[in-house]
N, C-alpha and C positions, 0 to 999 in steps of 0.2 A: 164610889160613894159620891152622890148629886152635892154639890156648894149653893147656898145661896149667898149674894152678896150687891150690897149694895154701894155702886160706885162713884165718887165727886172727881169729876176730869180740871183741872186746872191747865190755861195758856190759851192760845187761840185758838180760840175751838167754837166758836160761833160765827153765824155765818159764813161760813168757809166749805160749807157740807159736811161737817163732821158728826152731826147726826146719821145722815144716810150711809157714812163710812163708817159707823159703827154697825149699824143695819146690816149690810152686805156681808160683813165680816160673821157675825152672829148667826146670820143664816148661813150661810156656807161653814160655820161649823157646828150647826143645828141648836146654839144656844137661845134659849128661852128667856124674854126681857122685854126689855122696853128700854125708850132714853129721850131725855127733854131736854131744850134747856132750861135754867133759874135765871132768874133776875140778877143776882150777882156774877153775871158773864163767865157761870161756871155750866157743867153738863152732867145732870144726874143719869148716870145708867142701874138698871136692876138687872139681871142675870141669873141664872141656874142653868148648872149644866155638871157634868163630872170632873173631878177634880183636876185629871190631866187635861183636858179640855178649855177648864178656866186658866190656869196655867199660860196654854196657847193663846187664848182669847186677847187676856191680859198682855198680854206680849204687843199680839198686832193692834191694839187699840192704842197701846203708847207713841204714837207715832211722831216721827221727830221732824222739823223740818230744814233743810239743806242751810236755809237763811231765815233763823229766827224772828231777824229783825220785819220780814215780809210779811205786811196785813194779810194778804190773799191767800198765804199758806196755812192748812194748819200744823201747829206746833203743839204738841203736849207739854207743860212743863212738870205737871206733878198729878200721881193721882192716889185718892184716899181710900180706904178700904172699911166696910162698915158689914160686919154680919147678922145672921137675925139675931143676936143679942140686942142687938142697937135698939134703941126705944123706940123710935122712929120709923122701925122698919115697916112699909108696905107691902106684903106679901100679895096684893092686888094687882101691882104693878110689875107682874112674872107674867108674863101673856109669850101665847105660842100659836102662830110664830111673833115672832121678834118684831115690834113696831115701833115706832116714830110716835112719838105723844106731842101735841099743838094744844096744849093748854090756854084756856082764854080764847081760842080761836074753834068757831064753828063751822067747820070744815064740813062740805059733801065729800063723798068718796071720790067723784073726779076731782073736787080743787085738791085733795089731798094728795091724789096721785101727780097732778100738774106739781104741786110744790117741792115732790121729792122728786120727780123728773128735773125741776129745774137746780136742786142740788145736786142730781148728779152732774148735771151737767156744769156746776162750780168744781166740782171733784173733777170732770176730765178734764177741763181746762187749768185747773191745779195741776193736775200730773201733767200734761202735756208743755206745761210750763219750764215743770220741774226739770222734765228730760232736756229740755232743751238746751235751760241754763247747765243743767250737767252735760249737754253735748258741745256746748260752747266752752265751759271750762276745761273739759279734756282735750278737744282742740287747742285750748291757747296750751295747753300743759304740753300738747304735744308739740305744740309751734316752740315754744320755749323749751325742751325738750332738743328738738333740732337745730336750733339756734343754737343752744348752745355745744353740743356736739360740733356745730362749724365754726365755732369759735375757739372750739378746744382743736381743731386743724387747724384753723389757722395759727394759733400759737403755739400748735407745734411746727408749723413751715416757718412760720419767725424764728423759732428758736433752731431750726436746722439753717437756717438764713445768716442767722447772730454767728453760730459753729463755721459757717462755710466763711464770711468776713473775717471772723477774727484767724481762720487761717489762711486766709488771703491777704492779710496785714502781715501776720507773722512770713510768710513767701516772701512778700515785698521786701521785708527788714532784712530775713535771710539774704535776699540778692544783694541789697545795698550795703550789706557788710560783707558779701563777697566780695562786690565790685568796689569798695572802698578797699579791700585787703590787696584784692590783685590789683590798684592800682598803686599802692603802698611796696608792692613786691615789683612790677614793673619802675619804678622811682628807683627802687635801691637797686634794681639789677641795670637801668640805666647811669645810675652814679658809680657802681662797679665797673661796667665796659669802660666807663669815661677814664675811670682810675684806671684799671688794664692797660689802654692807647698809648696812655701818657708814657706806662713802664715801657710797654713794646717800645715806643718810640725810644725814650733813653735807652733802653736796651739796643737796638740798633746801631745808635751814637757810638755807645761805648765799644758794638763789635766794632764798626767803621774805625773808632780811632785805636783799638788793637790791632784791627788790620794792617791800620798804614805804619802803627809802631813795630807790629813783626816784619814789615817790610823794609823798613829802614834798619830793623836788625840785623835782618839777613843781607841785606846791601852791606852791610859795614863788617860785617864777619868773610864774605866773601871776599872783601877787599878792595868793594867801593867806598867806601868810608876812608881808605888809605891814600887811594889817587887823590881824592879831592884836598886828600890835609900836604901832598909831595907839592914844592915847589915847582 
């Protein structure tokens, strides 16, 4: 079943080509129209074609742009829907194929062709724009991207860095309360020997002066001890 409908495109949608991208679209999906702009910086299109179609149509004609804020793009921001109930509607302005209407202006068929030639060539320059800022942004996403992947290495080598220091402190501490321990065990097994020497040495004294008292015992048992006491 054929729709007719009449369309009010609201956003930037004047000079920008967004006439002849209406155009383009509409033929390549064989719908039947026309589209102007108004004087209130809006874009009237007419239309007919089959419902799944409008549908489609309606789709590609909302077009959005990357960066709103950009005069040169267009951006659709809103669009209104009028069918032939509408009081207003023109059923004259259903033409096939699908044209470009220059109201007020008296256009030959060449200056008419020169003027949508030089829309299109707003529209490639629009899209050639477009790609590019999207090629640049995905480069920086991807530079950023990389970036931080090497930055997410390096704070993992830091942190296996931080791991290897702090057990290279904890090593150091280990040895220095070895070498404090053995030298605390060295000290006391030096004040041990020293204690030892001392005993050895008395101990010696004491066999020496057993020695010479069994000596003197057995002299005095034998009967040295006797002669010495005879007048």
């Amino acid at each position: 079943m054929a729709v007719k409908r009449r369309l009010v495109v609201h956003g930037n949608v004047q000079d920008v080509g967004y006439r002849t991208y209406v155009k383009v679209i509409a033929r390549r999906m064989r719908v039947r129209g026309s589209v102007r702009n108004q004087e209130d910086g809006t874009v009237e299109i007419y239309c007919e074609c089959p419902e799944g179609i409008y549908k489609k149509f309606l789709k590609a004609i909302d077009k959005k742009s990357p960066d709103p804020e950009d005069p040169l793009q267009i951006n659709v921001e809103k669009i209104e829907e009028y069918g032939e109930e509408w009081e207003g509607f023109d059923s004259h302005r259903i033409r096939y194929p699908f044209e470009v209407e220059y109201d007020g202006m008296d256009l030959s068929p060449l200056e008419k062709e020169t003027l949508e030639r030089s829309e299109m060539a707003i529209l490639a320059m629009t899209s050639m724009n477009a790609n590019l800022s999207s090629k640049i942004t995905a480069m920086h996403h991807d530079l950023g991207g990389k970036q931080d992947k090497t930055l997410e290495k390096q704070d993992k080598m830091l942190e296996k860095q931080d791991i290897t220091l702090k057990e290279q402190v904890k090593t150091t501490e280990s040895i220095r309360e070895l070498d404090s321990h053995m030298t605390e065990r060295f000290d006391w097994l030096g004040e041990r020997y020293d204690e030892f020497g001392k005993r050895m040495e008395r101990l010696e004294r004491d066999i020496h002066e057993m020695k010479e008292a069994f000596i003197r015992l057995v002299d005095y048992l034998t009967g040295g001890g006797r002669k010495q006491d005879s007048p």
